[in-house]
C-alpha positions in Angstrom: 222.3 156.7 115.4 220.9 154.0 117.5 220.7 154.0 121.1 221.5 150.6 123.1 221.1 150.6 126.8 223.5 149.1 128.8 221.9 147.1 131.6 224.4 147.5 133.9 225.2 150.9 133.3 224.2 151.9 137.4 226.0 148.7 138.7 229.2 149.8 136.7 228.7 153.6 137.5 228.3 152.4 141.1 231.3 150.4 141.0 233.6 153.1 139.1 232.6 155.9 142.4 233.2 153.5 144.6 236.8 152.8 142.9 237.2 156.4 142.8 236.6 156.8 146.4 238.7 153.6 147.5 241.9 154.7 145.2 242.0 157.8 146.9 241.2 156.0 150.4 244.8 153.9 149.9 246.6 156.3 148.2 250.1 155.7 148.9 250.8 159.6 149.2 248.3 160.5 151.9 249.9 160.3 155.2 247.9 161.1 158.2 248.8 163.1 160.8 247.8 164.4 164.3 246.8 167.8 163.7 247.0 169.5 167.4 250.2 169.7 169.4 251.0 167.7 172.6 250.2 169.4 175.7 253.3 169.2 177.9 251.1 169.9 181.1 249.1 166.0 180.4 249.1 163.7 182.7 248.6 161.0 181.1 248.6 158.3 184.0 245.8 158.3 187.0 247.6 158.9 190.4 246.7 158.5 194.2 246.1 162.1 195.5 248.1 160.7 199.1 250.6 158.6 197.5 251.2 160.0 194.5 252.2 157.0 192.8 250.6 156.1 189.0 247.6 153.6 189.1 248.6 150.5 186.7 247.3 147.6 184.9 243.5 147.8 184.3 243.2 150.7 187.1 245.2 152.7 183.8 242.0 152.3 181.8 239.5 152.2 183.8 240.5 155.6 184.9 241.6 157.2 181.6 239.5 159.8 180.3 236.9 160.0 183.1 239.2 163.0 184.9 240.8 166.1 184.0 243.1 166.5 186.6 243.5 162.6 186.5 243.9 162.8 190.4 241.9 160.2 192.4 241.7 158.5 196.0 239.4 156.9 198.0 236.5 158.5 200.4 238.8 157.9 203.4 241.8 158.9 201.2 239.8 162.2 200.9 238.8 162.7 204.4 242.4 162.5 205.5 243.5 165.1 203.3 240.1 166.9 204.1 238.4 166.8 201.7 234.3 165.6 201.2 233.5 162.9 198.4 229.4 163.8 198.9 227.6 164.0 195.5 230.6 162.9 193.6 230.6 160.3 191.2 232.6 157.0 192.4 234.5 154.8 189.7 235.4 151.1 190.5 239.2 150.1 190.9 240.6 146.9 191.3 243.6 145.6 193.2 244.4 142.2 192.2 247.5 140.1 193.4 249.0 136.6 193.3 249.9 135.1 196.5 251.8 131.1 197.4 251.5 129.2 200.1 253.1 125.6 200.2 251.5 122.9 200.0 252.0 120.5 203.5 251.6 116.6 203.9 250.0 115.0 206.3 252.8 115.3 209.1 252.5 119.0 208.4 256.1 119.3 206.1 255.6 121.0 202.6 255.6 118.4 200.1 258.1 117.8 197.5 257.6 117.3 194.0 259.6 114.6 191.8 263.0 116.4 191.5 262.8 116.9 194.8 261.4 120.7 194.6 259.0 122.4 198.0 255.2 122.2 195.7 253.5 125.4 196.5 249.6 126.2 195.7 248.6 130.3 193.8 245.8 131.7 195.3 244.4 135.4 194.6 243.7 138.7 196.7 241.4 140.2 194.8 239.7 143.5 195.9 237.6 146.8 194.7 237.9 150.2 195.8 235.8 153.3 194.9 237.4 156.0 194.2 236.8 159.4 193.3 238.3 162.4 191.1 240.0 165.7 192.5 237.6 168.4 190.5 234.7 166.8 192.5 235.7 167.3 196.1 235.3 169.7 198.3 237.1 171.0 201.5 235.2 170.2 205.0 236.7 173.5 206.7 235.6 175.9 204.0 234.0 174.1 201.0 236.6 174.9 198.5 237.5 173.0 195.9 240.9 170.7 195.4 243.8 173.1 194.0 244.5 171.2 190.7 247.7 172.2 189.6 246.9 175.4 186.8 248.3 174.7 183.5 250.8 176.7 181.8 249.3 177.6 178.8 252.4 180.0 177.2 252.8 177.5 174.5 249.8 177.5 172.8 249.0 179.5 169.9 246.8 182.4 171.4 246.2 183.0 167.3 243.8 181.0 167.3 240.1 181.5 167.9 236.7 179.8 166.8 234.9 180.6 164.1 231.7 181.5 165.5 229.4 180.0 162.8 231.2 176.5 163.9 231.1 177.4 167.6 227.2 178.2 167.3 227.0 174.7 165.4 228.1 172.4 167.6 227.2 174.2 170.6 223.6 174.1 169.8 224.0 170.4 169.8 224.5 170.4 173.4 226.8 167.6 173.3 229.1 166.9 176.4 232.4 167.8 175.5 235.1 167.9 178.1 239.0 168.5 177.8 241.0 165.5 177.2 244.7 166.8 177.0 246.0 164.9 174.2 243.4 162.6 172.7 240.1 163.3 170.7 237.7 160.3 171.5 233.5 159.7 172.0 232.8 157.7 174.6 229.5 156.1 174.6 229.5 154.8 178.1 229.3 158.6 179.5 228.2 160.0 176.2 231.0 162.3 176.5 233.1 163.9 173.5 236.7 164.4 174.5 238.9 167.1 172.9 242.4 169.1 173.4 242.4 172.8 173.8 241.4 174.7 170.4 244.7 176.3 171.0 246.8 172.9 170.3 245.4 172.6 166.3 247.5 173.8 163.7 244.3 175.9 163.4 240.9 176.6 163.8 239.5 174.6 161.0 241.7 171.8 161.7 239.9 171.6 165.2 236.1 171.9 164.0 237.5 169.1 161.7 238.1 166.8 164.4 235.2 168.0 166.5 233.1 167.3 163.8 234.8 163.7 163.5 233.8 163.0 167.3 229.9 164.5 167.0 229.2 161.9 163.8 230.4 159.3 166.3 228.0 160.7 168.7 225.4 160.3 166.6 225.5 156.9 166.6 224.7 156.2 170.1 221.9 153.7 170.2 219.7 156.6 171.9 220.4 158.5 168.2 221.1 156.3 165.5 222.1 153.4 166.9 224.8 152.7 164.5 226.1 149.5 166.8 226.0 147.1 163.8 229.1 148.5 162.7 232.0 147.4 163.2 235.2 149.9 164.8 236.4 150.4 161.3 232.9 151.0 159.6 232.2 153.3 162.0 235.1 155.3 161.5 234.8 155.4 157.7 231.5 156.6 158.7 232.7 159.1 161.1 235.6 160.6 158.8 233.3 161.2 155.9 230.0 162.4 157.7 233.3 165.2 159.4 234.0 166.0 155.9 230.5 166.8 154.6 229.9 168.6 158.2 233.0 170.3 157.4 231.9 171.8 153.7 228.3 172.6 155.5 230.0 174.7 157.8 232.2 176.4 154.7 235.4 175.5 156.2 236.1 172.1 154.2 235.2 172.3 150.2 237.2 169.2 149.3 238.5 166.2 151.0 242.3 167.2 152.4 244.9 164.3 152.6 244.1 164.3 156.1 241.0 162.6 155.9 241.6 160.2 153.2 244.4 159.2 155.1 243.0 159.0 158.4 240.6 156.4 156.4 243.4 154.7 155.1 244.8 154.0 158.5 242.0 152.2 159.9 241.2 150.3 156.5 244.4 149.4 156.0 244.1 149.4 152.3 241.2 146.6 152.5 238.5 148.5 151.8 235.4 146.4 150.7 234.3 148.8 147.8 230.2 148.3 148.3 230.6 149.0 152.1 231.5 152.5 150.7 228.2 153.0 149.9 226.6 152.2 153.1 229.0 154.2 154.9 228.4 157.3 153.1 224.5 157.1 153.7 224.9 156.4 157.4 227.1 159.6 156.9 224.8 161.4 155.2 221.9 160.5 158.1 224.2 161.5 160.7 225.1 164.9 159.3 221.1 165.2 158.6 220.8 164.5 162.2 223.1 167.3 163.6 221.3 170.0 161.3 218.1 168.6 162.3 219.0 169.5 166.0 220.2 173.3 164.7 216.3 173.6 163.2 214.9 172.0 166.9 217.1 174.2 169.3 216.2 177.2 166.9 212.1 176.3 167.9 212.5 175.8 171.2 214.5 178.8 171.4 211.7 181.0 169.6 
């Protein structure tokens, strides 16, 4: 028998995996889903701690995520209820606001345009405030804190509790993870990791899933891997598949569940350019190198 080589025998087995990987990627079946329950206790929109009226337009963003409590007001705001802003954090506001004022001739009458209409002239109030967040205030009388409203946590599924080798994992990373509510996000600006209560998953795995999703994105921060030539949907190809293999490192993940591929799906809308796959799953790879990497540097500096 006679052996011929195939010279493209890689560049086909290359292109076959990545077909693999994209077919399952758009998959018509796979329908992603949130996995944790809403929390009925959210708020969802900043509001004025005197007022307590919603913040809107930009103020909306600006503000999202950066509070628990999502309560804010100003330093004077704060005194008159009280309370001391000193050492706390202060995040920019805007107020912005069109204003007319007509437009007068000579004789000092407002001039009239062609169909016989008073001409008036838009100018803009445009101000910033700084403004600051409940959970860092502090009561002049006593020093006490600002009484957040407690949640009512009787919904949640009190089932549910880590699994310590995932807990030990991801806390040894020291990453800054703070309670979002209702939403699962990294923010690079504060280097933060956002996450509902454990208790809101369908289950435990589900949220070390998720929590592993969020720490590959962390991994990207220019001070890490600086993984900013990507673009949003790159990185989250990267993001779902590095949670994956974090996922079957941990044991709690030995094949990918409909959940990921869809989640994939969702943000590639079924354009997935097949040699990008590759990329994706080495900066995947690298990130999930680099969070075991930190278990190995924790473990010396522990010892």
């Amino acid at each position: 028998m006679t052996f011929t080589p195939n010279p493209n025998y890689y560049k086909e087995l290359k292109s076959s995996v990545a077909d693999n990987l994209v077919n399952k990627i758009t998959d018509e079946n796979a329908q992603w889903r949130k996995t944790w329950k809403a929390d009925p206790n959210q708020r969802y929109i900043p509001i004025n701690a005197i007022s307590q009226k919603e913040y809107s337009g930009m103020n909306t963003w600006i503000l999202w995520g950066e509070s628990t409590s999502n309560i804010w007001c100003t330093m004077l705001g704060w005194k008159k209820l009280g309370y001391s802003v000193k050492g706390a954090k202060s995040h920019k506001i805007y107020f912005f606001k069109p204003n007319q004022r007509p437009i007068l001739d000579s004789n000092g009458k407002i001039e009239l345009d062609t169909s016989g209409q008073e001409k008036f002239i838009t100018t803009f109030t445009f101000k910033h405030y700084n403004v600051f967040r409940a959970e860092d205030v502090h009561s002049f009388k006593d020093g006490s804190e600002y009484p957040i409203p407690e949640k009512d946590n009787s919904h949640l599924d009190n089932s549910i509790t880590p699994i310590e080798n995932c807990k030990k994992f991801f806390n040894n990373l020291g990453a800054k993870i703070i309670s979002s509510g209702d939403s699962c996000y990294y923010r690079p600006a504060t280097d933060q990791i956002g996450m509902p209560d454990m208790r809101q998953f369908d289950n435990a795995e589900e949220y070390y899933s998720v929590l592993a999703h969020e720490h590959i994105h962390w991994t990207g921060a220019k001070h890490r891997l600086d993984r900013n030539k990507l673009s949003y949907a790159e990185e989250e190809l990267v993001a779902e598949l590095g949670a994956f293999l974090t996922c079957v490192h941990l044991g709690i993940q030995s094949s990918p569940k409909p959940n990921n591929l869809a989640y994939l799906k969702s943000w590639s809308k079924g354009e997935v350019n097949k040699m990008k796959i590759f990329s994706a799953l080495s900066d995947a790879h690298k990130g999930v190198d680099f969070l075991k990497d930190n278990q190995v540097s924790k473990a010396k500096k522990v010892a």
